[in-house]
N, CA, C and O atoms as CSV, one atom per row, in Angstrom:
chain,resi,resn,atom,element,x,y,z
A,1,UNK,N,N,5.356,88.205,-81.391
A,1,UNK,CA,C,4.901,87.780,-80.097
A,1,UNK,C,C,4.332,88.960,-79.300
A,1,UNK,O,O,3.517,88.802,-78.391
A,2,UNK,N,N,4.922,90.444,-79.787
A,2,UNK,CA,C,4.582,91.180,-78.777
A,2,UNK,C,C,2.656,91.581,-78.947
A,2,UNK,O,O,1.775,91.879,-78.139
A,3,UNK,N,N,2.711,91.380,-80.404
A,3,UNK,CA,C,0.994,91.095,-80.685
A,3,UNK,C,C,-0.056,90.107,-80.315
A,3,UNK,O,O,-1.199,90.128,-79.860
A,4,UNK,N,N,1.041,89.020,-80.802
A,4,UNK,CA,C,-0.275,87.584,-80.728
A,4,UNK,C,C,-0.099,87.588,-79.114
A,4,UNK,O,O,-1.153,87.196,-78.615
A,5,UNK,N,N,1.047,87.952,-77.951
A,5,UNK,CA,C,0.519,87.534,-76.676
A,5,UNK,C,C,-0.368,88.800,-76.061
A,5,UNK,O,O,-0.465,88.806,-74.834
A,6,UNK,N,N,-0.989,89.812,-76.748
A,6,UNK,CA,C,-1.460,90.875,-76.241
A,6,UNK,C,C,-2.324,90.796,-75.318
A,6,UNK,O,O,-2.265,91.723,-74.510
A,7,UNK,N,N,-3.086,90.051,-75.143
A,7,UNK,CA,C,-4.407,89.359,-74.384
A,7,UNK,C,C,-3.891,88.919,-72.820
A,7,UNK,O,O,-4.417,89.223,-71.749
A,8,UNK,N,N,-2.532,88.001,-73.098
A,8,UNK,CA,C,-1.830,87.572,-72.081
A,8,UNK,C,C,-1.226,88.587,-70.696
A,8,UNK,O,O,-1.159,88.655,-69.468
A,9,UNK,N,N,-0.866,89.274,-71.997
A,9,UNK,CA,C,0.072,90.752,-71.246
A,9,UNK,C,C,-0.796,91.215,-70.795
A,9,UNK,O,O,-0.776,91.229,-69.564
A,10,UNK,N,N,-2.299,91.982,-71.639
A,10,UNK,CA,C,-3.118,92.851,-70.828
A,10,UNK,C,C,-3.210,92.812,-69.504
A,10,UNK,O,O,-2.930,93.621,-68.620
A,11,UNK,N,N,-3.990,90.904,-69.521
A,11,UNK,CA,C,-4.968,90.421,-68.300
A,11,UNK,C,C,-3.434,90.319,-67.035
A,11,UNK,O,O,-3.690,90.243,-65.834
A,12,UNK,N,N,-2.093,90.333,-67.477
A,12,UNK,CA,C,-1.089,90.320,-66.423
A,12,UNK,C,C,-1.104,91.664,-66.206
A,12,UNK,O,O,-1.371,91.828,-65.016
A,13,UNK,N,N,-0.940,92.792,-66.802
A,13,UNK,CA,C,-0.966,94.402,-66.350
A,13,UNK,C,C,-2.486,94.423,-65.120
A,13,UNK,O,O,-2.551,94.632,-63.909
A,14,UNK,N,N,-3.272,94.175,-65.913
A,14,UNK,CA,C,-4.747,94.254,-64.865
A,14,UNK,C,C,-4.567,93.749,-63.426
A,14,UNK,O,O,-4.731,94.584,-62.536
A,15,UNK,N,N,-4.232,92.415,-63.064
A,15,UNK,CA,C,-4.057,91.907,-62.157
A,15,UNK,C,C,-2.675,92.335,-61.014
A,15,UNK,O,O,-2.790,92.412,-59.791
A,16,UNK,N,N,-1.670,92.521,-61.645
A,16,UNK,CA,C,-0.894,93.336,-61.598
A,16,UNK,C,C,-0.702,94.149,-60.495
A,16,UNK,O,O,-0.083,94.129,-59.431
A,17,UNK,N,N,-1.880,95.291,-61.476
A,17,UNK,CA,C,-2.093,96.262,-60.244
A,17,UNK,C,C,-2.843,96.228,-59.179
A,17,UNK,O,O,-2.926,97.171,-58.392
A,18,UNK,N,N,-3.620,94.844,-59.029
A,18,UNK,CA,C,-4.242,94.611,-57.182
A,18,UNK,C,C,-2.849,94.272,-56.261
A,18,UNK,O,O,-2.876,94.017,-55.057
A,19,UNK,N,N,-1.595,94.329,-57.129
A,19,UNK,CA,C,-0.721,93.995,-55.769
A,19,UNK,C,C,0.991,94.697,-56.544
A,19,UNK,O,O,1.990,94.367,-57.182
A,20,UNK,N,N,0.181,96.055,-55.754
A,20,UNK,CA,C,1.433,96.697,-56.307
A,20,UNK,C,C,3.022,96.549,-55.531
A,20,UNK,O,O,4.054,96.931,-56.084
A,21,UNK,N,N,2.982,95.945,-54.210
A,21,UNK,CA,C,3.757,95.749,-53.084
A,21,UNK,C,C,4.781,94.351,-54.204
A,21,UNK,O,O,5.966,94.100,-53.982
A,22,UNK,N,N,4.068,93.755,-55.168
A,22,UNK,CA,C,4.883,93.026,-56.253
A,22,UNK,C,C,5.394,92.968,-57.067
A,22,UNK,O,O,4.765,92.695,-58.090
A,23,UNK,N,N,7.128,93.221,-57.174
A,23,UNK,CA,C,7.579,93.445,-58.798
A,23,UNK,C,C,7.298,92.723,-59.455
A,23,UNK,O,O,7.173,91.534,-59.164
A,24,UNK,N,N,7.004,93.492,-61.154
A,24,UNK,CA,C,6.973,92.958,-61.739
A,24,UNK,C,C,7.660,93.503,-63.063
A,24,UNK,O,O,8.159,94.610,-63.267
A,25,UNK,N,N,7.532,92.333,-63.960
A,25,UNK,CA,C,8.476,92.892,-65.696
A,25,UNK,C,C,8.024,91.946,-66.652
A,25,UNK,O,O,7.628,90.799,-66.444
A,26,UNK,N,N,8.166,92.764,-68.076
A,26,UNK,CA,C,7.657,91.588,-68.939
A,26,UNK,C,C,9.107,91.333,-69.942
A,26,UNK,O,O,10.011,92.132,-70.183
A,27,UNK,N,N,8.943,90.015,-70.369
A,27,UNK,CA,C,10.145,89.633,-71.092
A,27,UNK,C,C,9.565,88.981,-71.751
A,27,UNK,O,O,8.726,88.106,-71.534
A,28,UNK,N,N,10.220,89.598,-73.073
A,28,UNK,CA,C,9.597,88.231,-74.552
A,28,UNK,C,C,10.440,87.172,-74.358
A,28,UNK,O,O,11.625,87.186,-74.025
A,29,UNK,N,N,9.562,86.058,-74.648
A,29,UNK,CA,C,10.135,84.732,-74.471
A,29,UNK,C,C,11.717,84.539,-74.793
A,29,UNK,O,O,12.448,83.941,-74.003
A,30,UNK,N,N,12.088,84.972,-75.753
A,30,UNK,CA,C,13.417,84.361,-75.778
A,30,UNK,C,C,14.509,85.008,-75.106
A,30,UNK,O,O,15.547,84.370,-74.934
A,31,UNK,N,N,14.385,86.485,-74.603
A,31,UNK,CA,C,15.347,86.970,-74.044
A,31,UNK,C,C,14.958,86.658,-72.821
A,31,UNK,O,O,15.826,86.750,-71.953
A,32,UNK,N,N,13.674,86.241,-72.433
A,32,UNK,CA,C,13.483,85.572,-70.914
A,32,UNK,C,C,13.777,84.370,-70.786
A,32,UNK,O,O,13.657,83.840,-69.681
A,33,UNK,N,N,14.177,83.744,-71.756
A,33,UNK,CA,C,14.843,81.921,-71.429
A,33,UNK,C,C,16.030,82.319,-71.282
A,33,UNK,O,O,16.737,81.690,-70.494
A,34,UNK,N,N,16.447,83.186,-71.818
A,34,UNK,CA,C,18.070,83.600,-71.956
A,34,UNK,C,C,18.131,84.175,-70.562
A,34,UNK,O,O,19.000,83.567,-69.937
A,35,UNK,N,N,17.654,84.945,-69.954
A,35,UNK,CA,C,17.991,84.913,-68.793
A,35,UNK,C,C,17.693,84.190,-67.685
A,35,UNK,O,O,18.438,84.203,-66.705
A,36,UNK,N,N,16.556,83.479,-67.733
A,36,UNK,CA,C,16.606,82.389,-66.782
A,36,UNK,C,C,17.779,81.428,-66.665
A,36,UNK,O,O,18.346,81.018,-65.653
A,37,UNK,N,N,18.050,81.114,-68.220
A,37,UNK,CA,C,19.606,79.843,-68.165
A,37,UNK,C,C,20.804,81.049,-67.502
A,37,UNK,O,O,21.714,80.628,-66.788
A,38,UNK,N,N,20.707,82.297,-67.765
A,38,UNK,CA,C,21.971,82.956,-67.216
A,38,UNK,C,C,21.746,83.225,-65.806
A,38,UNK,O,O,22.410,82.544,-65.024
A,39,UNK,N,N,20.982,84.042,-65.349
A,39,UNK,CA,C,20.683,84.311,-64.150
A,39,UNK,C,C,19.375,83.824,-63.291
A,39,UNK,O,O,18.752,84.625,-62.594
A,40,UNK,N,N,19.083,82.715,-63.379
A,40,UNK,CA,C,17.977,82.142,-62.643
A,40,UNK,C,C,17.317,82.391,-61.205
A,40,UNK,O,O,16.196,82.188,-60.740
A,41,UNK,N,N,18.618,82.966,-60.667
A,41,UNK,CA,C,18.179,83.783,-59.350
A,41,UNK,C,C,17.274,85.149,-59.420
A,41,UNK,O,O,16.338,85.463,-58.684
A,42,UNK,N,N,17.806,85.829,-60.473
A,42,UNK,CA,C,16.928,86.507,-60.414
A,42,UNK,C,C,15.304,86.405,-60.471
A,42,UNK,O,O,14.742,87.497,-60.376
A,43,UNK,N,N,14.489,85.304,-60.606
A,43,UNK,CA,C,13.189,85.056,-60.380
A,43,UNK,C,C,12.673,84.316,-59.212
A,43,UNK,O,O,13.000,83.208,-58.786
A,44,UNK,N,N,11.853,85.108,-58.811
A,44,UNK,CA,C,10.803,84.514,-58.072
A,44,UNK,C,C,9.716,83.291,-57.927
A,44,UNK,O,O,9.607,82.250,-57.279
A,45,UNK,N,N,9.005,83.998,-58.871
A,45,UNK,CA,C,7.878,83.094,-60.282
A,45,UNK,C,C,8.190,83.817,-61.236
A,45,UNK,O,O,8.751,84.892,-61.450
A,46,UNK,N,N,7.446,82.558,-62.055
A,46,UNK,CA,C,7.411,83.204,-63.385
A,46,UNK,C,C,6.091,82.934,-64.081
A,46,UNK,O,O,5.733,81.764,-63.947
A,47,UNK,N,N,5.467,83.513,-64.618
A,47,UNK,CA,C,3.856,83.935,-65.131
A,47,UNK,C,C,3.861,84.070,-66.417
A,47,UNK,O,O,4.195,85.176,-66.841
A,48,UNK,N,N,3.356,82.581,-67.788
A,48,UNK,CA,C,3.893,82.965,-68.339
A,48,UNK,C,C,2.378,82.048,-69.248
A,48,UNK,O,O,1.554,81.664,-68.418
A,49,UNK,N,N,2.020,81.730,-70.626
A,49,UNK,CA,C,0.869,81.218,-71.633
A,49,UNK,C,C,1.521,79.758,-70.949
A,49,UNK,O,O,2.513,79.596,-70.238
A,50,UNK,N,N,0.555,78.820,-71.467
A,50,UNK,CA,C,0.814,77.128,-71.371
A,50,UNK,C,C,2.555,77.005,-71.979
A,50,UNK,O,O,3.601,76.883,-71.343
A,51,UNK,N,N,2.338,77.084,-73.231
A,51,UNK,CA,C,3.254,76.817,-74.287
A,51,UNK,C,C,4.551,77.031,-73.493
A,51,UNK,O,O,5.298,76.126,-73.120
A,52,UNK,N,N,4.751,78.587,-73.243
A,52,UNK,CA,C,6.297,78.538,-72.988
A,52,UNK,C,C,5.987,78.236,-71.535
A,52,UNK,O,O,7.153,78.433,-71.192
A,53,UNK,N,N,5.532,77.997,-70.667
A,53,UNK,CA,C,5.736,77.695,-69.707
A,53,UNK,C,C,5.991,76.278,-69.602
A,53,UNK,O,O,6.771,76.012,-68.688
A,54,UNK,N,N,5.472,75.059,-70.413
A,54,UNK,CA,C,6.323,73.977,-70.730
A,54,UNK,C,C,7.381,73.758,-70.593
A,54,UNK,O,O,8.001,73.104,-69.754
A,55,UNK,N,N,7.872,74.755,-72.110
A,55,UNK,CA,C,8.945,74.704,-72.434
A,55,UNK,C,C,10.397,75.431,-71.662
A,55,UNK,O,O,11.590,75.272,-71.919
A,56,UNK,N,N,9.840,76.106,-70.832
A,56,UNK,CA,C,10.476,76.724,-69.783
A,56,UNK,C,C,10.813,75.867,-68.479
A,56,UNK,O,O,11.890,75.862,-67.882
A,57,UNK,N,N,9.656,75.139,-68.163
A,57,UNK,CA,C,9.876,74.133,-67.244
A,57,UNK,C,C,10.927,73.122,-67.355
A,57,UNK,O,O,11.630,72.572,-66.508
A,58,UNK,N,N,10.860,73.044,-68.389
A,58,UNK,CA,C,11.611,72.240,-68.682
A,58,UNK,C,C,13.211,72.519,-69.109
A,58,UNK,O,O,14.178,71.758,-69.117
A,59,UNK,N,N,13.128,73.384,-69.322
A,59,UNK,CA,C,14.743,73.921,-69.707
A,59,UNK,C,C,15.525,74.231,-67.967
A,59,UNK,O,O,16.661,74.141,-67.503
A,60,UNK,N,N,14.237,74.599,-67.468
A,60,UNK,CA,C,14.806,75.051,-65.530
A,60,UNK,C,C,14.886,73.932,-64.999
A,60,UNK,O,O,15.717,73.897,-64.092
A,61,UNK,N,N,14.016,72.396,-65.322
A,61,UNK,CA,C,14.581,71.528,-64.629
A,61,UNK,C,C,15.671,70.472,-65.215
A,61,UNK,O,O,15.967,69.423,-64.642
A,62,UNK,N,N,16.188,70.891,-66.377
A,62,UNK,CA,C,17.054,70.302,-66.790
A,62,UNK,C,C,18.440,71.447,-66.556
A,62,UNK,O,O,19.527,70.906,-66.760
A,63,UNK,N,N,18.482,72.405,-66.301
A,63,UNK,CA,C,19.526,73.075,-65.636
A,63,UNK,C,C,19.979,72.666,-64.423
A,63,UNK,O,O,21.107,72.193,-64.283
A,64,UNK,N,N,19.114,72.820,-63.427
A,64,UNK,CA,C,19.269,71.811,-61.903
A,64,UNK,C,C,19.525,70.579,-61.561
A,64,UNK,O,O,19.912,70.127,-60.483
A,65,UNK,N,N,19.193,69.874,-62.923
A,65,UNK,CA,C,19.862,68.206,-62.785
A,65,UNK,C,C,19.253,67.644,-63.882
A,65,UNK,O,O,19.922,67.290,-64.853
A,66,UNK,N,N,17.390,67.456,-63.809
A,66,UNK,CA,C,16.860,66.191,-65.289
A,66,UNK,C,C,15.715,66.634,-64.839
A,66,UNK,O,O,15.450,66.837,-63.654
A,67,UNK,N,N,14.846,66.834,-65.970
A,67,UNK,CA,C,13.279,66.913,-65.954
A,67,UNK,C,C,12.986,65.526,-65.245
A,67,UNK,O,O,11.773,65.440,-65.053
A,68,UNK,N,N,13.513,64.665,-64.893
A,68,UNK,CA,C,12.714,63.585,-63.947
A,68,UNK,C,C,12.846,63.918,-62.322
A,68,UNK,O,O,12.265,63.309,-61.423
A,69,UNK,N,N,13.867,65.175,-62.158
A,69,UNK,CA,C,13.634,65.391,-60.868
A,69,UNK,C,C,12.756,66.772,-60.089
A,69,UNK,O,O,12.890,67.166,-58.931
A,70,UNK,N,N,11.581,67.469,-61.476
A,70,UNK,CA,C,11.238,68.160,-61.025
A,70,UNK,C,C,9.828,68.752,-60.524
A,70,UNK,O,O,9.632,67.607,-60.932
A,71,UNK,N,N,8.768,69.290,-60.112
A,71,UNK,CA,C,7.856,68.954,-59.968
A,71,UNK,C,C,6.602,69.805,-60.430
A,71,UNK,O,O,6.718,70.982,-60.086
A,72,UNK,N,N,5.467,69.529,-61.098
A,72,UNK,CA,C,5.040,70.889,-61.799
A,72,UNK,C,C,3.516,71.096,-60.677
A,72,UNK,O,O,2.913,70.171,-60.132
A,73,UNK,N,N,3.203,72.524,-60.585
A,73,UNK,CA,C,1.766,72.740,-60.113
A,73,UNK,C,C,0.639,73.391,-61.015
A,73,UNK,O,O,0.834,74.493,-61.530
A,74,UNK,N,N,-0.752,72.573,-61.231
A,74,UNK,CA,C,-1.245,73.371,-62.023
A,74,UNK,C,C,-2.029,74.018,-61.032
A,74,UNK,O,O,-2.133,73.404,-59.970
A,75,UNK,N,N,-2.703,75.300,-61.144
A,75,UNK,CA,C,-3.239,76.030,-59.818
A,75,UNK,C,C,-4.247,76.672,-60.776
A,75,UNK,O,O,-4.040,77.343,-61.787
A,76,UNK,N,N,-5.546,76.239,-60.116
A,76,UNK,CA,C,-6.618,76.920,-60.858
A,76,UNK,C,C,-7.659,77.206,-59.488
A,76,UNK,O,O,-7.521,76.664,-58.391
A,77,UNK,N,N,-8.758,78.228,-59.870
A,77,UNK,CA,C,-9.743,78.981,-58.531
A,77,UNK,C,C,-10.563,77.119,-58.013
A,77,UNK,O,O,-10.862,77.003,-56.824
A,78,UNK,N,N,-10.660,76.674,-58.353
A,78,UNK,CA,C,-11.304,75.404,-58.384
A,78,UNK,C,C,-10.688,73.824,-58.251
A,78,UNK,O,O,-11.287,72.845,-57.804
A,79,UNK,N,N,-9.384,73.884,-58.750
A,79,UNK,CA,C,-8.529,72.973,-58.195
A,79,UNK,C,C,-7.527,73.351,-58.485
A,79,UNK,O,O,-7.269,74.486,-58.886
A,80,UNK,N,N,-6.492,72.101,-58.269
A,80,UNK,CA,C,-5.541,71.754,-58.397
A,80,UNK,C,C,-4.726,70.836,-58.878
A,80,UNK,O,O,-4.879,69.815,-58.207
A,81,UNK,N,N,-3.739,70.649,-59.910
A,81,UNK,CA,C,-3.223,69.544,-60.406
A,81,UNK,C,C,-1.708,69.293,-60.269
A,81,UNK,O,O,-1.063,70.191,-60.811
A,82,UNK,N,N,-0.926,68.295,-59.679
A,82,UNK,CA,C,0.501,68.084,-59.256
A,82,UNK,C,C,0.944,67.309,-60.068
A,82,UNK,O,O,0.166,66.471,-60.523
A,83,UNK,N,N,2.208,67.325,-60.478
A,83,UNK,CA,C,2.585,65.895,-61.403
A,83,UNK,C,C,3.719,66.523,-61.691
A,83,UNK,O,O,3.851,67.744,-61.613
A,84,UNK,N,N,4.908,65.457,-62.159
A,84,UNK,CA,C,6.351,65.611,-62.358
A,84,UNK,C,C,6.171,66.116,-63.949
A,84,UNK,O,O,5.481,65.626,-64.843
A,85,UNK,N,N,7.065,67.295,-63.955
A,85,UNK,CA,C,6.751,67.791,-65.196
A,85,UNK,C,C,7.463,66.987,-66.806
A,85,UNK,O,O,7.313,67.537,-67.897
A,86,UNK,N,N,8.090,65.865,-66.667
A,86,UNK,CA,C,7.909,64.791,-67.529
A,86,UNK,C,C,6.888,64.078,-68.191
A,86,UNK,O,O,6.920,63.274,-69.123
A,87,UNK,N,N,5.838,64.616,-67.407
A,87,UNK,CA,C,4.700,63.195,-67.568
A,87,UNK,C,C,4.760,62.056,-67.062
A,87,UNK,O,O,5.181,61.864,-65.922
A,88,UNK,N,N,4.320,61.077,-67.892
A,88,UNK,CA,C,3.817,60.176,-67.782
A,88,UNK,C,C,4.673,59.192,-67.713
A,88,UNK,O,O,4.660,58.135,-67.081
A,89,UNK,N,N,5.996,60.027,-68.999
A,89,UNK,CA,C,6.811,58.932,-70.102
A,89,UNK,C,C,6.856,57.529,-70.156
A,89,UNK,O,O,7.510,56.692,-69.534
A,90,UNK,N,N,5.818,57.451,-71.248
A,90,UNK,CA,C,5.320,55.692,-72.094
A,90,UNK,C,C,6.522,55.360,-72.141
A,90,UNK,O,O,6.819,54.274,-71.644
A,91,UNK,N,N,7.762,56.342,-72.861
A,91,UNK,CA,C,8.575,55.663,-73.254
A,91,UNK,C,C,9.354,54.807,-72.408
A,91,UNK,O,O,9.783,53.740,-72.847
A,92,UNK,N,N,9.550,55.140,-71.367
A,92,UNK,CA,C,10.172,54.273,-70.073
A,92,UNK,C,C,9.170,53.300,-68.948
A,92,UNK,O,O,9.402,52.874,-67.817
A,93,UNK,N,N,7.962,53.192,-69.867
A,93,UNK,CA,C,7.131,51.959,-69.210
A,93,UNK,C,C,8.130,50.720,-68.746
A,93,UNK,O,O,9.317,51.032,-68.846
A,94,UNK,N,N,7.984,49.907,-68.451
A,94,UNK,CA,C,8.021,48.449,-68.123
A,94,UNK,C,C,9.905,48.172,-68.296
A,94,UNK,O,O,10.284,47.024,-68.524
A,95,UNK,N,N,10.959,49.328,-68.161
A,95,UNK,CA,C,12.123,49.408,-68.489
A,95,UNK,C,C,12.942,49.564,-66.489
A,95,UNK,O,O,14.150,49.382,-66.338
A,96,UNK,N,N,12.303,49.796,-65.641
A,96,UNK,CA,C,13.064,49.668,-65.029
A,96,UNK,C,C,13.784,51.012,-64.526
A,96,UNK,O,O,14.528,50.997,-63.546
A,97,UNK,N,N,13.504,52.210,-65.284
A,97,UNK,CA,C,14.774,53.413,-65.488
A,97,UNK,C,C,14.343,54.741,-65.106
A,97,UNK,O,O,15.088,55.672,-64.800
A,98,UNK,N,N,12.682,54.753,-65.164
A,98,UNK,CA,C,12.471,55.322,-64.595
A,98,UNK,C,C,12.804,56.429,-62.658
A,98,UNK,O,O,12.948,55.883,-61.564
A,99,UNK,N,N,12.813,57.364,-62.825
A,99,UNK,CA,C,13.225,58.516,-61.750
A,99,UNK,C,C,12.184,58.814,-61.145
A,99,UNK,O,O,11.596,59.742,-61.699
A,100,UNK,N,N,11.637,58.392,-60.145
A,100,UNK,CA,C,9.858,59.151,-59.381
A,100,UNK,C,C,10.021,59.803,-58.609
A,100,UNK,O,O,9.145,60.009,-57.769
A,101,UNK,N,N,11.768,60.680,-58.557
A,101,UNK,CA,C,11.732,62.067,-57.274
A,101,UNK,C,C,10.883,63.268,-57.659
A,101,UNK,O,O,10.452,64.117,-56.879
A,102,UNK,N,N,10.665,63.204,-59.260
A,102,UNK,CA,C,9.629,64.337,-59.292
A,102,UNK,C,C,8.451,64.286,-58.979
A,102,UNK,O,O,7.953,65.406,-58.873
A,103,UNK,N,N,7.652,63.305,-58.744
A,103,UNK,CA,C,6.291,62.926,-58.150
A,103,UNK,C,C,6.338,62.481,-56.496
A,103,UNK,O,O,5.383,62.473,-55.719
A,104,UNK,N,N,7.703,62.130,-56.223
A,104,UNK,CA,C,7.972,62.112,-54.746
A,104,UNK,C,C,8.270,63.241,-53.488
A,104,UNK,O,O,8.279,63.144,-52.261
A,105,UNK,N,N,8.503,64.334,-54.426
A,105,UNK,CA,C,9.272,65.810,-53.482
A,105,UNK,C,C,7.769,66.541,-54.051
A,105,UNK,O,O,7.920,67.760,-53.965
A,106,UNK,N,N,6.379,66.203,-54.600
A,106,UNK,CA,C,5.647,67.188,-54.768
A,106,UNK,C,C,4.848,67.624,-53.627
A,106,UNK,O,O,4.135,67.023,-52.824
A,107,UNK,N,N,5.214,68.978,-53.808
A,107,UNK,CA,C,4.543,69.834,-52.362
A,107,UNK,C,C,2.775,69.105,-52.139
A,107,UNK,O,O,2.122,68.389,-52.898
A,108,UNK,N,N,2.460,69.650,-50.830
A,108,UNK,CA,C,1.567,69.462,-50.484
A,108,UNK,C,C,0.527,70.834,-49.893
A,108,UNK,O,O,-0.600,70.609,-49.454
């Protein structure tokens, strides 16, 4: 990982340094899930490829209660995209069981 994310890391060192008044640190994915489930306070944000940031989302909102109660932002120079970081889930179509506090508490 410390190769194939090299590209990732660079363009985070570059940017980085327009705001040095901001800590920052890099953590390979797995000792950084490991500390998010241990010490979650310690982060601010977290800045991280698509992939583990999924999968990260999801492990942080199932620590706090259920991925149905949490809310994701996509943030790009051009828009913006909001949505409960569950999706869509087909699987709980037309069942009744569905949770919509994660699409209900999304910032504005």
């Amino acid at each position: 990982m410390k190769q194939t994310d090299g590209l990732f890391h660079q363009v985070f060192d570059e940017i980085a340094k327009e705001y040095p008044e901001i800590e920052n640190e890099h953590w390979i994915i797995d000792i950084g899930a490991a500390k998010m489930a241990d010490t979650p306070e310690a982060f601010d944000v977290i800045v991280m490829p698509n992939l583990y940031g999924d999968v990260l989302s999801d492990v942080a909102a199932q620590i706090t209660g259920s991925v149905g109660l949490a809310g994701s932002a996509n943030i790009g120079e051009e828009c913006s995209m909001f949505e409960a970081i569950h999706g869509s889930a087909p699987r709980r179509a037309g069942q009744n069981v569905a949770n919509p506090s994660g699409l209900l508490q999304e910032p504005l």
